[in-house]
C-alpha positions as a printed Julia matrix, in Angstrom:
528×3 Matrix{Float64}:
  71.76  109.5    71.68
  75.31  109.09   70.76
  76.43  108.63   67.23
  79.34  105.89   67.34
  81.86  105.66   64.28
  84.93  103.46   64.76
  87.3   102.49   62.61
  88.11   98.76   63.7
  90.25   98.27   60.37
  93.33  100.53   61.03
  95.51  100.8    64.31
  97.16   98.1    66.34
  96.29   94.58   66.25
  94.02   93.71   69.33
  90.64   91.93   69.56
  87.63   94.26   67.9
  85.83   94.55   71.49
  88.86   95.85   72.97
  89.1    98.85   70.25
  85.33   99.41   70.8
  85.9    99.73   74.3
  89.15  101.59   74.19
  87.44  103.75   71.84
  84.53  104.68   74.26
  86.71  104.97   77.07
  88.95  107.75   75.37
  86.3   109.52   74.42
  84.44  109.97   77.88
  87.79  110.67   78.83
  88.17  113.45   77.58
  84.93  114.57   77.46
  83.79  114.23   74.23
  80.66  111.78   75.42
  79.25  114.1    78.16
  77.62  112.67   81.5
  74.47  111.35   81.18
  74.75  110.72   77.81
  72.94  107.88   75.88
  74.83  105.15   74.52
  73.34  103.34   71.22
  71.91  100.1    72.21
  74.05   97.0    71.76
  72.41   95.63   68.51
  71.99   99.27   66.34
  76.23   99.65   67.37
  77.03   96.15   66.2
  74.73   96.77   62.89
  76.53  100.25   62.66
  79.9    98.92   62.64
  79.12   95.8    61.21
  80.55   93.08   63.83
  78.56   90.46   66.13
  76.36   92.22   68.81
  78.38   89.37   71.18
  81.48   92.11   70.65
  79.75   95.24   70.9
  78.4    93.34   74.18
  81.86   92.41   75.32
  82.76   96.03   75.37
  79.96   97.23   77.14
  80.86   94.46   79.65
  84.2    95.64   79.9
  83.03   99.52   80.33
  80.46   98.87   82.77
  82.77   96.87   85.6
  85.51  100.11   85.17
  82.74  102.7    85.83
  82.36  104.56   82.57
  78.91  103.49   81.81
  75.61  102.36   83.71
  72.86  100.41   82.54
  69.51  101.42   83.19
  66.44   98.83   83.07
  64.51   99.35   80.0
  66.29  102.26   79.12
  69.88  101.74   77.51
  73.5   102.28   78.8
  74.48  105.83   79.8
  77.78  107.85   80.06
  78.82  108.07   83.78
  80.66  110.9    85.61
  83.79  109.87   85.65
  85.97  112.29   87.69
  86.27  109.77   90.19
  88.0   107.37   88.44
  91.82  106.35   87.7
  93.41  107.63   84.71
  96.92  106.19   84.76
  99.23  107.02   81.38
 102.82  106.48   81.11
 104.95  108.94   82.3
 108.41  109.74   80.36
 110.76  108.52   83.23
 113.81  110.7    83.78
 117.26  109.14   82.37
 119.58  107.16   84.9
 121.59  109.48   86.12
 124.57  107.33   87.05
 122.37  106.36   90.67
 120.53  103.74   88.99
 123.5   101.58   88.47
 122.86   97.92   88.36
 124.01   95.79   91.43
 123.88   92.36   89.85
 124.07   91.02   93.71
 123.13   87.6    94.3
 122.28   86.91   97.83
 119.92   84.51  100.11
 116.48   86.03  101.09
 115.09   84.69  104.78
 113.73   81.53  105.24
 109.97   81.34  104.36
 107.6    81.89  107.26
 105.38   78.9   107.92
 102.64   78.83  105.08
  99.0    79.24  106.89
  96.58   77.52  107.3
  93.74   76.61  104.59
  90.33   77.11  105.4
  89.34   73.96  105.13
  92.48   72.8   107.13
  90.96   75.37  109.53
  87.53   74.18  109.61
  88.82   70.25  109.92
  90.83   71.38  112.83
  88.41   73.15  114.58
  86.16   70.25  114.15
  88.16   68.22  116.22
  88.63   70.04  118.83
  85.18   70.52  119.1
  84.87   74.45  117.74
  82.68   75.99  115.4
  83.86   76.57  112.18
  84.12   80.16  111.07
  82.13   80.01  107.64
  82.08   83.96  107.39
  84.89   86.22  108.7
  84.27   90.14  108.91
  88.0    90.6   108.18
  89.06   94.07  107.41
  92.0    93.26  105.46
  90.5    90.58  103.26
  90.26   91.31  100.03
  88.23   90.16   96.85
  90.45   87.02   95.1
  86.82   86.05   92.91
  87.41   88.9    90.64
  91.46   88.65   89.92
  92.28   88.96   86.8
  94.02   85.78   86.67
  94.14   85.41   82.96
  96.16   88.79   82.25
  98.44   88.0    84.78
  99.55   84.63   83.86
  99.63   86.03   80.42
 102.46   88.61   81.68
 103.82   86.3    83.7
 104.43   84.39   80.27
 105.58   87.06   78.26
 108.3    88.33   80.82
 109.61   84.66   80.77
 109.63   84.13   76.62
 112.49   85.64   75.72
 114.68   83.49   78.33
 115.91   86.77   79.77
 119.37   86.23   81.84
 119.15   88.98   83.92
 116.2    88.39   85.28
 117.81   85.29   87.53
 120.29   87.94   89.05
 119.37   89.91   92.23
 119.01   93.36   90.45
 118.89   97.17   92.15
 119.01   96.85   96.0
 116.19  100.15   95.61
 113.89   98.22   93.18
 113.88   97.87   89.62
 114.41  101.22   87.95
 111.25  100.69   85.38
 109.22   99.57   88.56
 109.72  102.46   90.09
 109.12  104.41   87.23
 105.79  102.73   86.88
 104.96  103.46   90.92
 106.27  107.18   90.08
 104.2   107.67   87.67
 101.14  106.26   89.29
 101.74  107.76   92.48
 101.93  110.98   90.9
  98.61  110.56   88.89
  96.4   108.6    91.67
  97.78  110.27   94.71
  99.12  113.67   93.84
 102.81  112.5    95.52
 105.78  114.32   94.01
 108.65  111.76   92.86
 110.52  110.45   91.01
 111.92  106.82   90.32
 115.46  107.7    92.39
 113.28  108.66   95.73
 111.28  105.5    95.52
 112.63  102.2    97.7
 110.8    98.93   97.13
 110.26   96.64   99.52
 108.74   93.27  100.55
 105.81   94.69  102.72
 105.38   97.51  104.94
 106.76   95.92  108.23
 110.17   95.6   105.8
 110.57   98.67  105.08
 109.36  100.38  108.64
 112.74   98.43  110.02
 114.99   99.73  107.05
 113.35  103.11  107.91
 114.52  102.66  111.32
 118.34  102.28  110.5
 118.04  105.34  107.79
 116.29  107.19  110.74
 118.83  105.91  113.31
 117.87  104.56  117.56
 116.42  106.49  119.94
 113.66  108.1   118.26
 110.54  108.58  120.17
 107.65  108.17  117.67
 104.13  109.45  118.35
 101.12  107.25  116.8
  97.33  107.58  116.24
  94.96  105.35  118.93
  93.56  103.15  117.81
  96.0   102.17  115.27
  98.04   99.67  112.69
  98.91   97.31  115.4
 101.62   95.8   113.14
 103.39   99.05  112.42
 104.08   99.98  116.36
 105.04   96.56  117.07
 107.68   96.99  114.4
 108.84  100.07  115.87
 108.83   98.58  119.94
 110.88   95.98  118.09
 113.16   98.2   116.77
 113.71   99.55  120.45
 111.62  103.15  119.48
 109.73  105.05  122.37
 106.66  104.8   121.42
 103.8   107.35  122.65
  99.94  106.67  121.86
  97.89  109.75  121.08
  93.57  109.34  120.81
  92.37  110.45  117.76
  88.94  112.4   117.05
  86.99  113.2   113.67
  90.12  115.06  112.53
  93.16  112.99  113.58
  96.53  114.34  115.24
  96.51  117.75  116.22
  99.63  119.45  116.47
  99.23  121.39  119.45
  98.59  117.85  121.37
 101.64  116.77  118.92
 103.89  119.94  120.57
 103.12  119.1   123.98
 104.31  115.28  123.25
 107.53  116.31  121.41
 108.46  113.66  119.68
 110.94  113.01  116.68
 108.4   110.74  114.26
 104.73  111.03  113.74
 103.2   108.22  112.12
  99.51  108.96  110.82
  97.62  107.73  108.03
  95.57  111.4   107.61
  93.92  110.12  104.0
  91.81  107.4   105.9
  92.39  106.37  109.41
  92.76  102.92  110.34
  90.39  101.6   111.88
  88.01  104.91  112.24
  88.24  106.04  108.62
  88.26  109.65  109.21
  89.97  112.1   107.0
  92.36  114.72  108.44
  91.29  118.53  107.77
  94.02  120.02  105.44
  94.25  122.85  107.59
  95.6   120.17  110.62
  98.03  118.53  107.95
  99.7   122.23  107.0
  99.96  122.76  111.13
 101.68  118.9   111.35
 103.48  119.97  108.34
 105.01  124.1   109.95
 105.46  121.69  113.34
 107.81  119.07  111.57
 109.65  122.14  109.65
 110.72  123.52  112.62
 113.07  120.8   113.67
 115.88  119.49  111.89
 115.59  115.78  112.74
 111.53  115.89  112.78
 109.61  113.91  110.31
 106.1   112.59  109.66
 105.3   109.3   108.28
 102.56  109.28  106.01
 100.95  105.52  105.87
  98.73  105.5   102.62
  96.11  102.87  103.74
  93.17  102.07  101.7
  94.05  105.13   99.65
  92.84  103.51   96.43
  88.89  102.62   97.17
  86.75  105.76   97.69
  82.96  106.04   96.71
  82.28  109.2    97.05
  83.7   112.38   95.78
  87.55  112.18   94.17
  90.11  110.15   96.07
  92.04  112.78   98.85
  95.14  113.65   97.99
  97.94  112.61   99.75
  99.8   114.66  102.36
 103.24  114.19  100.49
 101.76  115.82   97.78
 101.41  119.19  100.1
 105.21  118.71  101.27
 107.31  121.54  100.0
 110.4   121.43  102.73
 111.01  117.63  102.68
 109.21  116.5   105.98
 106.98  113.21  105.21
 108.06  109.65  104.12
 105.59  108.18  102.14
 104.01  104.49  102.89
 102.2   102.64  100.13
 101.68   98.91   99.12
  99.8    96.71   96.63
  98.63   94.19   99.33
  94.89   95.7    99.17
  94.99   96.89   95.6
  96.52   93.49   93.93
  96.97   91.17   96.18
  98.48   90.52   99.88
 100.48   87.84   98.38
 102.55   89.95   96.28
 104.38   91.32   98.95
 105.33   94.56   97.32
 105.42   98.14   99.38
 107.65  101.25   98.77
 109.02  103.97  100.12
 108.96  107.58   98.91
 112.0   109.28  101.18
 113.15  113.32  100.92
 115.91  113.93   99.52
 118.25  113.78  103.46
 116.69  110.6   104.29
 117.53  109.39  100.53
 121.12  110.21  100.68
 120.99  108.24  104.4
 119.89  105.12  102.52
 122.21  105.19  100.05
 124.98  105.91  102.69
 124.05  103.32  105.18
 121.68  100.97  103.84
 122.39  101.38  100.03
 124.52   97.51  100.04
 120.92   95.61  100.88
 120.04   92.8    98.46
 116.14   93.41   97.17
 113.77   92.01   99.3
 111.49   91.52   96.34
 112.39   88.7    93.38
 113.3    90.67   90.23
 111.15   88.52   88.38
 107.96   89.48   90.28
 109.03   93.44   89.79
 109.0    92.9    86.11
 105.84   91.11   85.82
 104.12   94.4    88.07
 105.58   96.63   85.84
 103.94   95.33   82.86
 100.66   94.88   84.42
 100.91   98.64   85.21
 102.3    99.75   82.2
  99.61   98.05   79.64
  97.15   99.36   81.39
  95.94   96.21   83.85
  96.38   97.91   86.87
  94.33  100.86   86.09
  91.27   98.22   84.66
  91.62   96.13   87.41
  91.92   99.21   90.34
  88.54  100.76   88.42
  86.81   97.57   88.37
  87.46   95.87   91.79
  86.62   99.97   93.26
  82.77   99.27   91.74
  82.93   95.63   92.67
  83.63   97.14   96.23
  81.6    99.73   96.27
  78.39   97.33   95.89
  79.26   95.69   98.71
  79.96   98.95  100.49
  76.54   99.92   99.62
  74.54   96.34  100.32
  76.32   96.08  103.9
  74.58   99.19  104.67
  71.39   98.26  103.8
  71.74   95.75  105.32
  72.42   97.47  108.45
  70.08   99.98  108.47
  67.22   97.31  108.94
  69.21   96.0   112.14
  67.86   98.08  115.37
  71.08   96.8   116.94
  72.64   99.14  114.9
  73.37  102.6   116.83
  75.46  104.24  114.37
  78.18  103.74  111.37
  81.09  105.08  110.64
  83.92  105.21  108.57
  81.73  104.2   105.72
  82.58  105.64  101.82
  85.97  104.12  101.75
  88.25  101.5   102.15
  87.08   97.98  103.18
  85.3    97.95  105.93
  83.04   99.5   108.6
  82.68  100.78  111.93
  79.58   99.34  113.69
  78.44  101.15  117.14
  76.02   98.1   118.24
  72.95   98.88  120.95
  73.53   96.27  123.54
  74.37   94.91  127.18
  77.16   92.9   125.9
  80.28   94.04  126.0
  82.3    93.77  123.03
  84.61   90.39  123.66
  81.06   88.41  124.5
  79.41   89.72  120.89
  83.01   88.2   119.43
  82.64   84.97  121.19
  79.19   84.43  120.66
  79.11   85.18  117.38
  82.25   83.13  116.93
  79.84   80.05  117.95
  78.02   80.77  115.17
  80.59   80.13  112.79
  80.46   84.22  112.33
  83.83   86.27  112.94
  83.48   89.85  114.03
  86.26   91.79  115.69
  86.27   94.41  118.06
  87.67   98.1   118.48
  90.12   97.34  120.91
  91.88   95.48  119.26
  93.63   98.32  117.49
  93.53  100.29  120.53
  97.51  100.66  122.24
  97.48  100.95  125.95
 100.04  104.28  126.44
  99.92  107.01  128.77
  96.3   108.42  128.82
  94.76  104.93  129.12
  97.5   104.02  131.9
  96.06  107.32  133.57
  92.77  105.44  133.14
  92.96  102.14  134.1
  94.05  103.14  136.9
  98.05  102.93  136.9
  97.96   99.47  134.58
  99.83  100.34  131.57
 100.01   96.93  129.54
 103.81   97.26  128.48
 104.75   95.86  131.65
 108.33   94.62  132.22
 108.3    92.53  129.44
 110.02   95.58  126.87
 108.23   95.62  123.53
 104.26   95.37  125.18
 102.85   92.96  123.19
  99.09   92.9   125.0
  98.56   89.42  126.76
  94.67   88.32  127.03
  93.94   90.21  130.56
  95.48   93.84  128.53
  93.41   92.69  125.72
  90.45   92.86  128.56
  91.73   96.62  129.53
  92.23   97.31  125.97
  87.94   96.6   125.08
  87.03   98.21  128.44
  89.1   101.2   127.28
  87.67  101.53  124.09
  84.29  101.2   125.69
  84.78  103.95  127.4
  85.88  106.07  124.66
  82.71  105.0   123.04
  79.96  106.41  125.32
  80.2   102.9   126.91
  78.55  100.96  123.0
  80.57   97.8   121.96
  81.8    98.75  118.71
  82.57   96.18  115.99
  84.93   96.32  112.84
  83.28   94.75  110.07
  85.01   94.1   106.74
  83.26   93.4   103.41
  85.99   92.74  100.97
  86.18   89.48  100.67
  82.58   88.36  101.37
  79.93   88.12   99.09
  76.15   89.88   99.59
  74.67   86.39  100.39
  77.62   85.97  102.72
  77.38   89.42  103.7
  73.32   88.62  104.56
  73.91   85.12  106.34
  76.8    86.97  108.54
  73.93   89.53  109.79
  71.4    87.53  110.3
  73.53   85.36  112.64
  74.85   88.52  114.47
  70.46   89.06  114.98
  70.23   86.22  116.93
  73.36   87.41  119.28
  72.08   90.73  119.54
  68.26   90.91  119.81
């Protein structure tokens, strides 16, 4: 067992719990407390260093919901491997070079969208016109809100407002604050491997926003080759932008380049460290091809959509394909939606040096999309240290959910196969039935239970027009937005590329396991 000396007297000010667990956490850190190590128990620590067991408690709290420690039953708390986890220290930023000029701007941001519905507005309106309510909802881009750290973020919130700063009211950098960026640098260069700095980083308010200021950096008439099934919001924002757009399946592997040389195209967007919706991985060996194809063109460039990147549970996160980039070829996609909240409407932008000196050229007069006030308060969350707490705590929370769900399915003999499992936030179910997939939506829909389906993220291009027979779902109506009888062609489609099983997408991020339970045992009844 572990001999634990602290000095709580000396050092900064801060709550004795917190320099217990800071103290802990540095040392397992750097390896000092070895995996698999045992802990003292809770009352011999708080008798050792002379404070309430209550604190020595608090710390072990605090420890166990990052991942640094387990407890055992009847057997004490022990050091965890923590190679897995997110380390993020400050990084030095490089000085303002005379780019990072202040543009005190003030301009109008775009109306508001139309706020959404509540769920209970939801479930009163449903109840009137005679529908089931949807109690439990599968989504795979929900996320946990139980377990926001509410507290520390009005608390920064507070601080950035106490000294009645000025500048915060004006408009600020048009590129993002230059200490948020800094903070995403440095992150980004810790978590994800991506080489950057603060000058090649462009903030944004979401992903959509920044795909159309990529588009006028990038210029028209770019044909732009995408994985099937896909990000349907991403290739609507590009048909919107007037892009050819080409759909390309995807296997265990993603994009191949040979398939991607035959295509030609100017853009490849791919998310290669877990696909959306399948949740594969692409092969290193595939990303250097992707990466020798886009060298050889002057204009060619890959778009590199980090989704989900931050929840893995097992093995070390993948590194990013940015971070294997050496000639300037991949623009880098990332956002806070999944790892904060989707509320905070924050996304960036790593561009290559051309593309960089494009923005600032034709784009560089754009007003922030993103309040200055709401930079600030990120960069202080990620700079004390919140972020990295918060990322290492909700990635356990997560992960036991991850784990329950398939349990859970395992017991289900509806359950042919699943896939895409060890990361992100959801699930892809193969189910053993004669439904096809739209009647297990609707009937479980009747049950107040929401699942949804494959095809929805499937794009109806040229190998499925070859398919269905001619139909191609884009029509004459110019950016093919699918109406309900493509959304039929679309699930028949993905049937087919199925070995003819429905497949379901199930999402476990916001639900809880007794949600998680009830939502299964519902599905039972539609599917035995």
């Amino acid at each position: 067992m572990i001999e634990i000396m602290i000095d709580l007297q000396g050092g900064a000010k801060a709550p004795l719990y917190e320099k217990i667990y800071t103290y802990i956490k540095n040392e397992i850190t750097i390896g000092k407390m070895a995996t698999g190590e045992k802990l003292p128990s809770t009352r011999l620590l708080a008798q050792n260093l002379s404070v309430s067991r209550s604190t020595v408690e608090m710390a072990y709290e605090q420890l166990l919901a990052e991942g640094y420690i387990k407890a055992e039953p009847c057997r004490g708390f022990f050091v965890c491997d923590v190679t897995e986890l997110y380390r993020l220290g400050v990084r030095v930023p490089e000085k303002d070079g005379g780019q990072e000029k202040k543009r005190e701007r003030a301009g109008a941001y775009g109306s508001p969208g139309q706020s959404p519905e509540t769920q209970e507005q939801g479930k009163a309106r449903k109840r009137l016109q005679g529908e089931a309510a949807i109690e439990i909802d599968f989504s795979p881009y929900a996320i946990d809100t139980e377990h926001f750290p509410f507290n520390i973020w009005r608390k920064v919130h507070k601080n950035v407002l106490l000294d009645d700063r000025e500048e915060l009211l004006y408009a600020g950098d048009g590129q993002g604050e230059f200490g948020l960026r800094c903070a995403i640098a440095s992150y980004l260069h810790q978590a994800r491997g991506v080489n950057c700095e603060a000058s090649d980083i462009v903030v944004g308010a979401g992903n959509e926003y920044l795909e159309l200021l990529l588009t006028q950096i990038l210029g028209g008439g770019q044909k732009v080759l995408m994985e099937n099934p896909t990000y349907p919001q991403a290739y609507y924002t590009f048909c919107n932008a007037g892009y050819q757009m080409e759909m390309l399946s995807v296997g265990d592997g993603g994009i191949e380049a040979e398939k991607v040389r035959r295509r030609n195209p100017d853009i490849v967007y791919m998310m290669p460290s877990h696909q959306f919706p399948l949740g594969t991985i692409m092969p290193l060996k595939q990303r250097l091809e992707l990466l020798k194809w886009a060298a050889e063109g002057e204009n060619r460039y890959l778009i590199e959509d980090d989704h989900d990147s931050e929840y893995r549970y097992r093995g070390k996160p993948i590194p990013s394909l940015q971070s294997v980039d050496t000639v300037g070829k991949v623009i880098y996609l990332g956002t806070f939606s999944k790892s904060i909240a989707p509320s905070l409407r924050i996304s960036y932008m790593v561009l290559p040096p051309v593309l960089l000196e494009r923005y600032h050229r034709y784009c560089g007069f754009y007003s922030v999309t993103v309040p200055k006030m709401q930079q600030e308060v990120l960069r202080t969350f990620i700079e004390e240290g919140h972020f990295e707490r918060h990322l290492n705590k909700m990635r356990g929370i997560y992960r036991s959910k991850h784990d329950f769900l398939l349990g859970e399915l395992k017991k289900r003999n509806w359950v042919k196969d699943v896939r895409g499992e060890h990361a992100g936030l959801h699930v892809l179910v193969e189910v053993r039935t004669k439904l096809s997939e739209q009647e297990i939506c609707a009937l479980a829909e009747k049950r107040g239970v929401r699942v949804h389906g494959i095809s929805e993220y499937f794009i109806c291009g040229e190998e499925e027009k070859r398919e269905n027979g001619g139909k191609d779902d884009a029509g004459d109506r110019g950016c093919p937005y699918p109406s309900e009888e493509d959304k039929g062609e679309h699930a028949r489609g993905a049937s087919r590329k199925t070995a003819g099983c429905p497949v379901v997408v199930l999402g476990y991020g916001k639900l809880t396991e007794a949600e998680l339970r009830e939502g299964l045992e519902r599905l039972d009844e539609v599917l035995n």
